[in-house]
Structure formats: structure tokens, C-alpha cells
VEXTOR-169043 format. One record per residue (C-alpha): x, y, z. Coordinates in pm, whole numbers, plus 50000, padded with zeros to 5 digits. Layout:
BEGIN
XYZ;...
This chain:
BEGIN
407248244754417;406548211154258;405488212253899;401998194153948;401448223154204;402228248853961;399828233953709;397018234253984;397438268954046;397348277553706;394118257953652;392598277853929;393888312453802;390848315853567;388438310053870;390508337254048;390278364753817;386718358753721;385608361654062;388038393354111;386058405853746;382588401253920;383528417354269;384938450754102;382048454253804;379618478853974;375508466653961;373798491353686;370648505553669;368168494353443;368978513753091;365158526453070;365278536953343;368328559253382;367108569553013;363368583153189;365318598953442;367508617653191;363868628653018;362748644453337;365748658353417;364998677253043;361758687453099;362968711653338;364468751453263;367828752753265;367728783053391;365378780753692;366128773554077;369018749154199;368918728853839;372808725953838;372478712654200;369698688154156;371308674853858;374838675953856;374908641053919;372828630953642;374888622253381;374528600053108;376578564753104;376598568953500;375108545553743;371988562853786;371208544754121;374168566154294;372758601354150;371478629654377;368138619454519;367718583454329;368118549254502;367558515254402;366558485054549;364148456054438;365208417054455;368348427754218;369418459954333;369168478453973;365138490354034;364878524554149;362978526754445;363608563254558;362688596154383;363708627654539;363938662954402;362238679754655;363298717854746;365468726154409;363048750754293;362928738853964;360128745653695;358738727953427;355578734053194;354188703653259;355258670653458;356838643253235;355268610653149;358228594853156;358278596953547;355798565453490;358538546753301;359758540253724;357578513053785;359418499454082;359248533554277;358178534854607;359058563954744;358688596654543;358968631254613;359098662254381;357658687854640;358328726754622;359128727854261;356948747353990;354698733553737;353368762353585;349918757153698;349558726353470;347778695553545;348728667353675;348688640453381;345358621953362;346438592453343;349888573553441;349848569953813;348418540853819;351458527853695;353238534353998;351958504854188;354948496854427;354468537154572;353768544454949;355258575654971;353898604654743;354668639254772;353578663954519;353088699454759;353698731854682;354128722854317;351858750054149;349708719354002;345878729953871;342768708253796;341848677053916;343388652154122;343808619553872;341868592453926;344908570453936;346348583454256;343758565154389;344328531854262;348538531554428;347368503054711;350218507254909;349978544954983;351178551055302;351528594255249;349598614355010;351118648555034;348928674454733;348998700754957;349818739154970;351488752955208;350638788855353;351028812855594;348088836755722;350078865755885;347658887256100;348228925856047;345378938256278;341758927556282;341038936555958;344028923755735;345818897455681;348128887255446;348488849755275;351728837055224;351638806655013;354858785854897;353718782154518;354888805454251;351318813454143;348168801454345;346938775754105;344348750454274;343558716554260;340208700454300;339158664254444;335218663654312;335138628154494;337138623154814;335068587154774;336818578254454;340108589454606;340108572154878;338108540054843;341358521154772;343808536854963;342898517555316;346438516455393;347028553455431;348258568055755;349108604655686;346648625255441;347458659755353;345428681355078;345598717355247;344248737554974;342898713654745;339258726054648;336488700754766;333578719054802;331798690354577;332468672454835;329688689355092;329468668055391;330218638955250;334398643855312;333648633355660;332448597555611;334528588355275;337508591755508;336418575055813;335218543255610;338008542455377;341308552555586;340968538255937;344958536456000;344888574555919;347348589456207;347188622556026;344468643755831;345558680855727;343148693655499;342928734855546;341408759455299;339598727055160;336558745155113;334918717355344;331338720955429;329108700055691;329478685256075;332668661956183;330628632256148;330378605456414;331628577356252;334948602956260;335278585856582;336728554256425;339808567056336;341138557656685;344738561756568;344738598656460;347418620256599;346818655556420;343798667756331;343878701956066;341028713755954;341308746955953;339918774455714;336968754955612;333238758455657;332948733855887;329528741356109;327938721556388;329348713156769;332548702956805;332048665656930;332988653257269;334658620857169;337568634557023;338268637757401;338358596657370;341178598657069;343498582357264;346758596357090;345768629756961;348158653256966;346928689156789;343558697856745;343588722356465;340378737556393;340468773556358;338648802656119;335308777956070;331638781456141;331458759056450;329018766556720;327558755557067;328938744457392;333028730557343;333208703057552;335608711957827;336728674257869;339098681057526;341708711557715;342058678357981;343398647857715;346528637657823;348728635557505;347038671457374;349608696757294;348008720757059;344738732657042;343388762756787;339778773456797;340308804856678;337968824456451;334588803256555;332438832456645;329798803856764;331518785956971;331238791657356;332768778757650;334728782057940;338308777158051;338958744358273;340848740558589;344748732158442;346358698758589;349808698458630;350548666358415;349068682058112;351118685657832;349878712457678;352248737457433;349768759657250;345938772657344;343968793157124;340278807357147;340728838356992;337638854556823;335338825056983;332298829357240;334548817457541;333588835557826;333888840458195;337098842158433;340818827958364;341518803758569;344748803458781;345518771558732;346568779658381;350048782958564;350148742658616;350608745758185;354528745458228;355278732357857;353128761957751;354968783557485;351458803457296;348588815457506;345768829457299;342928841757517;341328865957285;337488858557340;335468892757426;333528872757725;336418869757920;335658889658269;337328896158559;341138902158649;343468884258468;345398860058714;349038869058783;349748831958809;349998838058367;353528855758495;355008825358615;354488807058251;358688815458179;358418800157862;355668815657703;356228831057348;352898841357238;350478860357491;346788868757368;344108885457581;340438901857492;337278907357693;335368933957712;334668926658062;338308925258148;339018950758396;341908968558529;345258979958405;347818960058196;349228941758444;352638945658592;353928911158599;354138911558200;357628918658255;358288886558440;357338870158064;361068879657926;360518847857689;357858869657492;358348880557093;354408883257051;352188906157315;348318909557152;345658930157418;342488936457185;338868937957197;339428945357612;338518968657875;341498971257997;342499009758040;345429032158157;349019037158130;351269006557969;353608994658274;357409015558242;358468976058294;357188964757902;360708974457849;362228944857950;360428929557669;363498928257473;361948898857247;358968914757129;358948916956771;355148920356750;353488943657022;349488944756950;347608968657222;344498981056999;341028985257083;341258987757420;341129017057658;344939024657707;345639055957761;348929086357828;352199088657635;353189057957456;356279066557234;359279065157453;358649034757553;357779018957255;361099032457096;363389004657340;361718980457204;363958974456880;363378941956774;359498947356708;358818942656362;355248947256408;353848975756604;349638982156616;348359003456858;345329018256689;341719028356849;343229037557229;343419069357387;346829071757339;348459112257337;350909133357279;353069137656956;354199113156728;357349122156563;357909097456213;361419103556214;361889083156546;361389050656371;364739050156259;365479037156595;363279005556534;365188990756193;363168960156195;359738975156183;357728966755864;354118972156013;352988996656216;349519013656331;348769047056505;345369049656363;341929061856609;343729075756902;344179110657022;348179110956874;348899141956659;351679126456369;354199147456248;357209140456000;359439156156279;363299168856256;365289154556022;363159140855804;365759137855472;367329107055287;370199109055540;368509091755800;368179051155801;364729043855800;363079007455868;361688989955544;357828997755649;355138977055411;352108984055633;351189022755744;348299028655911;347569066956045;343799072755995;342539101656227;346049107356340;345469146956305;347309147756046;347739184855837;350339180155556;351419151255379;354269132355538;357559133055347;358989107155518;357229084955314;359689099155038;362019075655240;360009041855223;360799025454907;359218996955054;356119004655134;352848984655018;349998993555231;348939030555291;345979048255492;345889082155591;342179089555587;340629110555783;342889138755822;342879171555736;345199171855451;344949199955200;345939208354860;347479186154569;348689151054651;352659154754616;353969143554261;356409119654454;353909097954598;353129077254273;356829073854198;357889061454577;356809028754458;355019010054197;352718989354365;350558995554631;348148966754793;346598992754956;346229034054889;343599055155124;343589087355076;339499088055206;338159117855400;340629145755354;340549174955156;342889169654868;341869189354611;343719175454297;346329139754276;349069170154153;349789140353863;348979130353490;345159112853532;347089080653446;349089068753698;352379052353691;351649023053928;349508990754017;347139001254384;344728969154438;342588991354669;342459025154586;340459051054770;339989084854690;336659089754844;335549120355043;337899146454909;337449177354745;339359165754403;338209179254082;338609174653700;340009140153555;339659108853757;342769095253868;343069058653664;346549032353846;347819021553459;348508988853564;344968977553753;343568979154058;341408956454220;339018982054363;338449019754294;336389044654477;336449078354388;332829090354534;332019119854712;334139142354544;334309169754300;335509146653932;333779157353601;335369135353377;337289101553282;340079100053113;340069087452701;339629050452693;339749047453095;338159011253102;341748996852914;343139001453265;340048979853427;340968947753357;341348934553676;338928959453861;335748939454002;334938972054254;334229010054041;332629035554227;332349072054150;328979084354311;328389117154426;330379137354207;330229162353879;330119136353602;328039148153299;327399133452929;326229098052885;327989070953059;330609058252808;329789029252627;333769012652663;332719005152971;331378973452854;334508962152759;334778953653119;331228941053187;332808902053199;334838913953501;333328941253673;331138933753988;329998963554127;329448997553961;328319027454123;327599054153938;324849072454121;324499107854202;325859126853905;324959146453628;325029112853357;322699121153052;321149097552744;320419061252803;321819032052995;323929010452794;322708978052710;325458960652849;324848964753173;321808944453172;322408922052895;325778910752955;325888910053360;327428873653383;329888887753655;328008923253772;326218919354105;325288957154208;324068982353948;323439018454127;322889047053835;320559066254054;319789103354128;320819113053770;319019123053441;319539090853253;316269088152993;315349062052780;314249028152841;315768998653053;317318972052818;314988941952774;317138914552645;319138899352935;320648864752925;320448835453147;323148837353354;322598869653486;324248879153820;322728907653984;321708908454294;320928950254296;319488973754085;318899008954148;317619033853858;315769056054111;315439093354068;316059093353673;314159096153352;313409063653261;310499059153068;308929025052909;308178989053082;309918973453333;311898943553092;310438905453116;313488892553045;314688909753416;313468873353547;316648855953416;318188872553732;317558846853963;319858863954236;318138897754273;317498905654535;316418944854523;315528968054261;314609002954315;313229023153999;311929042954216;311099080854133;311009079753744;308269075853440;307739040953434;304159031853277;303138998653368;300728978253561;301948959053839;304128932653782;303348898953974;305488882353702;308468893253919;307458871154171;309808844453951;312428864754072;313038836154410;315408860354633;313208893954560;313308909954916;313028949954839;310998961654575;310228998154519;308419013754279;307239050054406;306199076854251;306149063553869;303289059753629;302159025453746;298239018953663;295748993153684;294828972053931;296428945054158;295678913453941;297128886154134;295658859753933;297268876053567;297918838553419;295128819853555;297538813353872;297498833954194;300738812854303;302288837454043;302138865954232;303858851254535;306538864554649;308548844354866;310658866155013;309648902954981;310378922355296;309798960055202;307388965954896;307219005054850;304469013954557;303359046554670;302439077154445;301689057654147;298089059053996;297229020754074;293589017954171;290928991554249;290638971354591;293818959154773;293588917754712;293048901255043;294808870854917;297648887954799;298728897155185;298008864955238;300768849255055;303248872855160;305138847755387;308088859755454;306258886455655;304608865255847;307598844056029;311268845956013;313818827155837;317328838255994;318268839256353;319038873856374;319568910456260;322108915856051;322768943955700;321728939655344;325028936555167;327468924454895;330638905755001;333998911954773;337348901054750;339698910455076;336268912455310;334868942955114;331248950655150;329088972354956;325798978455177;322548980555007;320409014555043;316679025454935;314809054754913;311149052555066;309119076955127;307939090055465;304539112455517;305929131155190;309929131155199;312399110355103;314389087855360;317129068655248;318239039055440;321969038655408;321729005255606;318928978755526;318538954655822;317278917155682;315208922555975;312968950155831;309538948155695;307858971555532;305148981755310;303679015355180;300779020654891;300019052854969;299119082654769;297179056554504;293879049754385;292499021454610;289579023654755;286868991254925;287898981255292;291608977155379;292228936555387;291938917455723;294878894355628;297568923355667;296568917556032;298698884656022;301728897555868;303658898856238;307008908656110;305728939256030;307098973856144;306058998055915;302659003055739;301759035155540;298159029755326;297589069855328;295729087555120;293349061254898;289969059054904;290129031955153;286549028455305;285299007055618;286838997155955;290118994456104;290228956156136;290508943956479;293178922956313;295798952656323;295828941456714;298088913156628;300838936256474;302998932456789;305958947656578;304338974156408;306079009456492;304959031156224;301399029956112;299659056855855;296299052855765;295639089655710;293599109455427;291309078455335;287369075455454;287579052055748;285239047055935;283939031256302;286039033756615;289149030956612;290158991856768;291088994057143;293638966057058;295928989056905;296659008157223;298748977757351;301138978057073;303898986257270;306288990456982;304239017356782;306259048956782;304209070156515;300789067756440;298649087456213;295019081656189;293989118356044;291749129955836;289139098355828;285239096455926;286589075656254;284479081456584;283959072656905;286279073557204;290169072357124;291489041057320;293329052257638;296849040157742;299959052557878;301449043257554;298899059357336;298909092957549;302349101257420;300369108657030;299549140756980;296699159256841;297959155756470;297259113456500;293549121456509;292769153856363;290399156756070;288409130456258;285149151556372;283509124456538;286389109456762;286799125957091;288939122257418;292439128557522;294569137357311;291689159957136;290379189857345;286669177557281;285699158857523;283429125557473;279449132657548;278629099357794;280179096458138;281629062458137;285129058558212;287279051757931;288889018957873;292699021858056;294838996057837;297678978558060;301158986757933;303808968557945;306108977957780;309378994657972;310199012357635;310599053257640;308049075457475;309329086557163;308429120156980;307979122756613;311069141456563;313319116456743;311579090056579;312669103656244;316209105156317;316839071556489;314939047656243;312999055756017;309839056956185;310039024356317;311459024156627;314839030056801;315338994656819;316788992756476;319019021056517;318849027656122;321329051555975;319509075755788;319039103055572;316299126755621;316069146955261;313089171855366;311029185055038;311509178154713;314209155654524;317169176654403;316349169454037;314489146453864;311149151853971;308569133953844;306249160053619;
């Protein structure tokens, strides 16, 4: 080589090796940003989830665009674009600002980690302009949703969601399964706000963020702000209102979820025209009306959940072959008549849930041929027959759910071959013979409910060793008899059971296999016959219960220390024969109910162990002394207390009235509590019942009673009130029942006490009882007159005065009226009843014409007054009335022949009056008997014996009614004296109260 070439290569060495330099030096990240990253790696425990996993990349000096989960990109390659830490379980108190240090990020995603129920920072997100990709689910975030997520432009996915599972035990109990640590909520006050920039979005998904602020709006802030939406999942949302119709815009939607919401109106017919949707999720709402058929036939459909609309009705299409449906539910939905057969042309189809209780006819063996079915679902009452046969052709089955039907007999030998099963639900039907050898092949079930049949035979516990997986299972309401059966000791494997229901499984000793079930949760044996002291083991088998019902046995002592060792949410110890201490779960309980038993005490200090209690009810036992004033210590938590029907001395604390921010039902009556009611309650105040009848009370009812604006009955009933009457409770808006019998009560009825007869209106009173009081004067004709809510109705339909609690707990309102001198409780008050009683008062002047145009009415008692003049003609009009008592007063004429066509009127007593002339004749009235008229010297014909002086023949009134003729007697015991058509439960307490009287 020549030495000019030598000198050329050497020139070019320099260009060489620089080039070679810049191939080999590897493109950083930006230093501020590999430092933010190292901050949020910080924030987060050590100690908690997959950290080491997540992170073990992250190291400082490295090239943080080639850690786990981070990419970069931009025009130089050093940006980081790409965020993901999704899955790691990690926790951190709060999220790091320094996350909006990543400016350039576009795609970020820190789902299913654990914030500690902090909130999301207020501001920062704005920051991340370059973002269309944001996941933050199942994070255990709290508050509000910034406002800056709603200025990120380029938002493509919005992911704030929870995610959950609602796992159906039987009709009654369910259990949510959500993926945060804790159940911390967020809240989107404006979906508006959220949304108004984010016009590029195509896949929404908020499932459990609260938006009830929202009301209907939700519907039209997303159709006008996200019309590229493909996707919308937005359960437990708390949503309110119709699906709007400018919903119909969103022409690209693919999945719809909108489930657990309270989402009313029709379901409209043009989501039919959304040409690519794909599920139609709209389960456990409040839709109603017709469901247009047109939406089972879209093309592209492949799921579709109505489940859980009780108003929505509809029938079952013909099935084309080219449909590509997967999934069908209308569970617990109006759908009625027959199955069709074409249901068979639904090849794809893998769940098939048919439980609606209109469903009639046979059900179509052409369901056997669906091989790939997974779920099968069938109600109707109206279904007839036996479980069919070709069940067993559906091999593909793990979930089998007859309920709610009329189907009866034997289960098929050939449910055997159901080797998939793992949940086999067959309860409240009509099945019938011996169940438990079959059951017993089935060992892969894992949930077994075969409560309210007609099941038989014996029931041996120890045989569920054969089925390992079972977790849940229900024998309750058949004809079974349970024993513990052979073998019943620790050396037997026994399935990890959670869920044990055996209510009215004949049960006579306490089964000790449940020594044997660490695991279990949830616990019924009521009504058995169970005797003697709860075993010692049962509160040490395992600290927590969800569930403990020991109801309707006759234990006669919990055979433990009154505190007990354990947390039981639901405790019930109701309807035994248990005496001394009550029984207190140390570590809470959600709801206690001891009533109906034999306790005479509570333990020292008893409401430390209340704190999370909202549910305390001990009536109908021994309990003496004055009600202990720690109980207020709860009074901020406490909803319901029921302490009626006891022995309870001295006054009422003040708390109860005062502080009830959080107390909704009162009920201290029927016991010998003196004093006077506390007069000093705050705004604020949540009641909704009171009930201090059958006491001692003394004094004034308290003014300040009108800062409870959500009362909605008080009974103070059968005590010493002295008072006039007080129209200043007509500023009480949701007033319905208002008794005040047999009290000291005087004056007259001034409806016009302020200058203002509006302010005695009472807007919705239903039943006002103010009998045996000394009020006196005339009865105000334009005080009937303003009664409104007696005049026409404001609901649709029939349905039980009642409180609602936590887990679907009720607590159903009573009253005590009184009936032709005894006490009736209603155990059940129907929103449908209307009633009113002043007898056994002073009033006297002519009884008021208006009552005639109070046409809800069913029950009318103005006995014994001093009521003077006519009957008015106006009673005619009552068309509902079924009680009427006008006896013991000085009324006078004949009595109106309009009232013998009120078909309705079961009772009617007219006695003891100056009434005359001929008793109107009808087929209806013939079924009175003397005792209607007597003490009436100048009426006469049938049913008297004295016969009337002229010859003319007495007026026959048509009848039209096809309703039975009812004696008094039967009358009393089916409702109340109004009628069987309410089919009241009642209690008929002949005489006198059992203490308490009124001197």
C-alpha cells in the first residue's frame, strides 16, 4: 500500500470511529423524566403486591425507556409515551404528582392497584395533553372525578371504573364481589363538564362512579358530546331518567351497559336500528312497558340482559337461523306467554335465561338440541308439567336454575349425566319425592338450592362429604327432615360450606357438623324445633358471620358469656324462649333482633359494641328499668330502634328526638315510660315513625316535632296527652297516619288557629284515628274538605307501609286503632288504606256533607257524639266504604236508600239513633243483622221483626256486586273491618290493653 493511500485512510479513521461512537451510544430518556418515574415508583409500599416485579427494572442511571411497562417515542425517541403498571397490586396513600412531570404520555395505565381511598389529585391532568388512553379502574380512588380529565382532547378510553361481580345465592341474596381493596366511590356531579371536550372518545367506562347529580341529564351530555362512542359501560352509576332519543345518534355504539341503575321508561325501539350493536346490557333497572320484539332479531346482537325489570313485558320472537345470538336473559321481567321452538335455530347460544313468571305452556324440547348451552333458566307459574327429560341431552350445562314455576314431580334419574353442573337451582317450584341420591353424583356442584319444594325423606349432613366443592347449599321450606347422620366427627372431609340454609327443615338438635365448617359465613336454621342452650362451640367455629338466624326455635339461653367473641352482620335471635342477658357480637353487627323472647337485661355498657349497628330490636320481651341513656352514644348511627313491648320505666331520653340525624323508626310502645316527649329537636331530623302508644306520657305534643319533614306516622296513641288538636302538624308534608286515641285531647277542631285554614291541611293523611279523647264542638265541614289525599289516589297500586335497610331489610309499619271498643293492630299498613275514626268524643251539630266526597274511603267510625241531623245523601258516593259506624249519636230521618248499593260495605252499624222510616232493601243490605239498627224505635222492616205500618212495597236496590256476604266475625279476622279485599294481617286484642290503661 502506497504511502498517499495510507495517509487517506488515516484521514478518514476519525470519521470511522465517530460514526462507530454514535451507532453503539444507546438514545436516553429524558433525565426528568426517568427522575418522576423513580418518584412514583417511591410513593408506593415496599411491602405490598408484586412491587419487586413491577419495579425491578427501575433502576436509577438505566435507560428508563427499556423498563417494565415504560416506552418512548415522540419525534426523538427519548419522550415516554407509554405508562403501564396495571395488575401489580401495588398501594400507595395517594397518587403522585409527579406522574404529571410525563407530559408526552399517551398511553397510561395504572389499573388494579390500591390508592387507599384517596382522591384523585385536583388538579394535574390537564397536563397530560398528548393522552388517549387512560385507565385508572379498580384503583380504590374516592371523591370527585377532576375537572382536568376532561380537558385531555385526544381521549380515545376513559377507563374510572369498578369492577364487580353480583353472585346470585337464591332470590333473596346476593353477594358483591368488587376488585378494590375497600369500596371507596367516585362521583362525576357533571357528566356535561366531563365530557364536553372529550368528542373524540370511543370507549367510556365509569361502572360505579356515583352520578346521581346527574338525573336525566347523563343521557343527552353523552349523546351531544361523544358521537364516535363505540362503547358506554356505566353500571351501579346511580343513573336516573329515560334513554333519551337523541341516544339514537350514537350510530357507532357496539356495547351498551347500563346495568344496576334506575333507569325507568320503555326501552326504545331504535336501538333495533344500531347498526353494529353487539350486547345490550340493561339489567336490575326500573324499565317498563312493551320491549320491542324487533331488538331479539338485530343481526350483529349477541348478548342481551333484561333481567331484574319487573315492568317490562313482552313476548319471545320466532328465532332465525342466521342470528347470532350467545346470551338471552329476561329473568325477573313481565315476559309472558309460550317459548317458542324456534329458540333451537339460536346455535351460538351458550346462556338461556327464561325466568319470567308469565311464561305458560310446555317448555319446547327443541331447548335440548341447544349442545352448547352453559346456562339454562326457566320460571312461570303457568309452566306446566314435569322437568323435562331431554335436560340430559344439555351435557354442556354447569348452571341449571327452575324457579318461580309450576312445574311439579320427580327430578328425571337422567340429571345425572349432568356431570358439569356446578350450580343446580330447583326452588320454588312444585318438585316433589326423594332428592338426595341423586343430587350426591353430582360432584362438581358448588352451589346447591333446592328450598320451598315438596321434597322428602331424610337428609343426612354427613353425605356432603361426597360433594368437596360445595360452598352453598339450601334445603330450607320442604318436607326434608335434616339430621347430622353417622359419622359426624373431624375425621371426615367436609366441603368448605359459606352459605347454609335449613329453615323448617324439622330440625330437633343442633347440628354438630357445623363443628366441622371452619368456613362457614352465612347461617339459618329458623324455624325448627331446637331446644335448650345454643352449644358453646358455635361462637368459636368462626369469627365472622354475614349472616346468624337462630329465629323461631326454642333456645332457651346462647350457653355463652353475653359478649360474644365474633363479628355477625345480621343477627337474629327472635322468637325463642331465651332469658336473662342479651347476647351482644363484640365486634358489631349490622343488624340485631332479639324480640319475642324472654331477655331482662343488657349487658354493662352494651351500646360500645353498636358502632356499626343501624338495625336494634328487642320488642316483646322482659326488659325493666329506664331505657339506658348510653344508648345515645349511638344515636348518629342507629336507624331503627324497637323497643316496644316491655316493662321500660322513667322517661324517654332526649336523644332520641333531639339528635335523630340518622334514626328513621322510633317504636317504645306498650310500656310504662312517663314523663314528657322531648321538645327540642333539630333540623335535620330523620324520622319517618314514631310510636309512644300505650305508655304514660303526659304533657304536649313538642312544636319543634315539625323539623321532621320525613314523618310519616306517629302513634301516641293510648296515653295522657293534654292538648288541643294540633293542625300545626299539618307542616309535617309526608304525614299519612296519625293517631291519637284515647288521650286527654280537648277543645275544638280550629282549623283556622293562625288566621289560615291552609294550615290545617294535610296533604297526605290517610288514616286519622282521634277517638276517646274529650274534643267537642261541631266537626268543620271544610276541614274534610281539604283532606285530598282521600279523595283521589296518588300511586298506581297497593303496596305495605315500610322502611327499607341495608341488604333489602324492611321494617313494616303497624298501628293500633280501635274497633267498636278493642284494639286492632295492623301488623301490615297498606298505602292503599283510608281511614278515619272520632268516635267516643264530644261533637255534636250535623255530621259534614263533604266526608261524602272523600272516595278513597274504607273505613268510617263517628260513634258515640252527639252528632244530630241526617245521614247525608252524600255517604251514597262512598263506593269504597266497608266499615261504617255511626252508632250511639241522635240521628235522625231515614236512613239514605243510596247506601244499600255500596257493594263494598261489609259492617255497618247504625244503632242506637232517633232514625225512622223503612230500612232500604237489598240483597246486599239483607246480610246486616238486627244489631245494625237496634236502638232505632222508629225504623222498621227486615232485618227488624217490626214490620213497617203502610203497604207499599219497599224499594229493592239492584246489586251488583258478585262479592260474598260477609259476617261480622269473618270480617274481623280478614281486615279489619274493611273488607276481605285487603287481606290485612291482624291482631284482634279483645278487652282491655294489658297495662297502661288510661285512668
Amino acid at each position: 500500500m502506497s504511502s498517499s493511500m495510507r495517509v487517506a485512510l488515516l484521514a478518514m479513521l476519525p470519521i470511522i470511529l465517530v460514526d462507530t461512537q454514535s451507532m453503539a451510544a444507546p438514545i436516553q430518556c429524558l433525565p426528568g423524566q426517568a427522575a418522576a418515574l423513580l418518584q412514583l415508583k417511591r410513593s408506593f409500599d415496599a411491602t405490598v403486591g408484586d412491587y419487586f416485579a413491577a419495579f425491578r427494572s427501575w433502576v436509577a442511571g438505566a435507560d428508563c425507556c427499556h423498563w417494565d411497562g415504560v416506552r418512548c417515542g415522540g419525534d426523538d425517541g427519548r419522550a415516554i409515551t407509554f405508562l403501564d403498571l396495571r395488575g401489580h397490586q401495588l398501594q400507595a396513600a395517594v397518587l403522585d404528582t409527579a406522574l404529571f412531570s410525563l407530559t408526552s404520555l399517551e398511553y397510561l395505565d395504572i389499573s388494579s392497584n390500591d390508592f387507599s381511598a384517596s382522591k384523585l389529585p385536583a388538579t394535574g391532568f390537564e397536563l397530560l395533553a398528548e393522552l388517549t388512553h387512560l385507565d385508572l379502574s379498580d384503583d380504590n380512588f374516592a371523591g370527585e372525578v377532576p375537572a382536568g380529565i376532561g380537558h385531555l382532547t385526544n381521549l380515545v378510553y376513559l377507563d374510572l371504573s369498578t369492577s364487580f361481580i353480583d353472585e346470585e345465592l337464591d332470590e333473596e341474596n346476593s353477594v358483591l364481589y368488587y376488585t378494590s381493596y375497600s369500596l371507596s366511590q367516585l362521583s362525576e356531579p357533571s357528566l356535561d363538564t366531563l365530557l364536553a371536550n372529550l368528542t373524540n372518545l370511543q370507549e367510556l367506562r365509569l361502572g360505579m362512579v356515583d352520578m346521581s347529580s346527574n338525573g336525566a341529564r347523563w343521557c343527552d351530555a353523552i349523546a351531544r358530546f361523544s358521537p364516535k362512542l363505540q362503547i358506554i359501560s356505566m353500571p351501579y352509576c346511580s343513573l336516573s331518567g329515560p334513554i333519551c332519543r337523541s341516544f339514537s345518534a350514537l350510530q357507532s355504539l357496539v356495547v351498551i351497559e347500563l346495568h344496576y341503575n334506575y333507569l325507568s321508561g320503555p326501552i326504545p325501539e331504535f336501538l333495533a336500528d344500531l347498526s353494529n350493536l353487539s350486547v345490550l346490557q340493561l339489567s336490575n333497572n326500573n324499565f317498563e312497558g312493551w320491549f320491542p320484539p324487533i331488538i331479539f332479531q338485530h343481526k350483529k346482537l349477541r348478548g342481551i340482559d333484561l333481567s331484574k325489570n319487573f315492568g317490562i313485558s313482552g313476548n319471545l320472537p320466532n328465532f332465525s337461523a342466521d342470528s347470532n345470538l350467545q346470551s338471552i336473559s329476561v329473568s325477573n321481567t313481565n315476559f309472558s306467554g309460550t317459548i317458542p321452538s324456534s329458540i333451537s335455530n339460536l346455535k351460538s347460544l351458550k346462556e338461556l335465561a327464561l325466568g319470567a313468571s308469565g311464561f305458560s305452556g310446555e317448555l319446547p324440547s327443541s331447548i335440548g338440541k341447544l349442545k352448547s348451552l352453559d346456562l339454562l333458566e326457566v320460571s312461570g307459574l303457568e309452566l306446566v308439567g314435569s322437568m323435562p327429560s331431554w335436560i340430559s341431552n344439555l351435557t354442556s350445562l354447569t348452571v341449571l336454575n327452575f324457579f318461580h314455576c309450576g312445574l311439579s314431580g320427580r327430578l328425571p334419574a337422567s340429571i345425572v349425566y349432568l356431570t358439569k353442573l356446578t350450580k343446580l337451582a330447583l326452588y320454588d317450584c312444585h318438585f316433589s319425592g326423594e332428592v338426595a341420591n341423586l343430587i350426591l353424583n353430582l360432584t362438581q356442584l358448588e352451589t346447591l338450592l333446592l328450598h320451598s319444594n315438596n321434597f322428602v325423606g331424610t337428609a343426612e349432613l354427613t353425605s356432603l362429604s361426597k360433594l368437596q366443592n360445595l360452598s352453598v347449599l339450601n334445603l330450607s321450606n320442604n318436607k326434608l327432615v335434616v339430621i347430622d347422620g353417622e359419622n359426624s366427627s373431624s375425621e371426615a372431609t367436609y366441603p368448605s360450606i359459606s352459605f347454609l340454609r335449613l329453615s323448617s327443615c324439622s330440625i330437633s338438635s343442633f347440628p354438630n357438623i357445623l363443628r366441622h365448617l371452619p368456613e362457614i359465613t352465612s347461617l339459618d336454621l329458623s324455624y325448627n324445633q331446637i331446644r335448650g342452650a345454643i352449644p358453646q362451640w358455635v361462637w368459636k367455629t368462626s369469627g365472622y358471620f354475614s349472616l346468624l338466624n337462630l329465629s323461631h326455635n326454642k333456645f332457651t339461653s346462647t350457653g355463652s358469656d353475653p359478649l360474644l367473641p365474633l363479628n355477625i352482620e345480621f343477627f337474629d335471635l327472635s322468637f325463642n324462649k331465651i332469658e336473662g342477658v342479651i347476647p351482644i357480637p363484640q365486634k358489631g353487627s349490622i343488624t340485631l333482633d332479639y324480640s319475642n323472647n324472654q331477655f331482662s337485661s343488657m349487658p354493662l355498657n352494651f351500646s360500645t359494641y353498636l358502632k356499626k349497628t343501624i338495625i336494634f330490636k328487642v320488642s316483646k320481651n322482659n326488659l325493666s328499668g329506664n331505657i339506658p341513656p348510653s344508648i345515645c352514644d349511638r344515636i348518629k348511627s342507629l336507624q331503627l330502634i324497637d323497643l316496644s313491648n316491655n316493662y321500660l320505666t322513667g322517661i324517654i331520653p332526649s336523644c332520641l328526638m333531639e339528635d335523630a340525624s340518622a334514626l328513621q323508626v322510633l317504636s317504645l310502645k306498650e310500656n310504662n315510660l312517663t314523663g314528657e316527649l322531648p321538645d327540642n329537636i333539630k333540623e335535620g331530623c330523620a324520622l319517618s315513625a314514631l310510636d309512644f302508644s300505650g305508655n304514660l306520657i303526659q304533657g304536649k305534643l313538642p312544636r319543634s316535632l315539625v323539623a321532621c319533614r320525613n314523618l310519616e306516622i306517629l302513634d301516641i296513641g293510648n296515653n295522657q296527652i293534654s292538648d288541643s288538636f294540633p293542625c300545626w302538624m299539618s307542616k309535617l308534608p309526608q304525614l299519612q297516619v296519625l293517631v291519637l286515641k284515647s288521650n286527654r285531647f280537648i277543645g275544638q277542631m280550629d282549623i283556622s288557629y293562625t288566621g289560615d285554614a291552609n294550615n290545617c291541611q294535610f296533604t297526605k293523611l290517610r288514616i286519622a284515628d282521634i277517638a276517646s279523647n274529650n274534643f267537642s264542638g261541631m266537626l268543620p265541614e271544610e276541614w274534610f274538605k281539604m283532606l285530598k289525599s282521600m279523595m283521589t289516589s296518588s300511586d298506581n297500586g297497593t303496596s305495605v307501609m315500610e322502611s327499607r335497610y341495608y341488604h333489602g331489610q324492611t321494617y313494616q309499619f303497624t298501628a293500633a286503632l280501635t274497633y267498636k271498643g278493642n284494639d286492632i293492630t295492623i301488623s301490615k299498613i297498606l298505602t292503599s288504606l283510608v281511614l278515619i275514626d272520632v268516635s267516643n268524643n264530644d261533637f255534636h251539630g250535623s255530621i259534614p256533607s263533604s266526608i261524602g266526597e272523600l272516595a278513597l274511603l274504607h273505613g268510617l267510625n263517628m260513634s258515640r257524639n252527639m252528632l244530630t241531623g241526617p245521614i247525608p245523601t252524600q255517604f251514597g258516593n262512598l263506593n269504597n266504604l266497608e266499615s261504617l259506624d255511626l252508632s250511639s249519636n241522635k240521628l235522625s230521618n231515614e236512613i239514605p236508600e243510596k247506601l244499600a248499593s255500596l257493594n263494598f260495605l261489609a259492617t255497618l252499624n247504625l244503632s242506637y239513633n232517633m232514625l225512622a222510616g223503612r230500612i232500604p232493601q237489598s240483597s246486599h243490605f239483607s246480610t246486616f243483622s238486627n244489631a245494625s239498627f237496634e236502638g232505632n224505635i222508629g225504623l222498621c222492616g227486615a232485618p227488624l221483626s217490626k214490620q213497617c205500618s203502610y203497604r207499599s212495597e219497599p224499594n229493592i236496590m239492584p246489586h251488583a256486586s258478585k262479592k260474598d256476604p260477609i259476617d261480622v266475625l269473618l270480617f274481623l279476622f280478614t281486615g279489619l273491618g274493611f273488607g276481605v279485599c285487603f287481606g290485612i294481617t291482624i291482631l284482634v286484642i279483645w278487652g282491655s290493653n294489658k297495662r297502661n290503661q288510661q285512668a
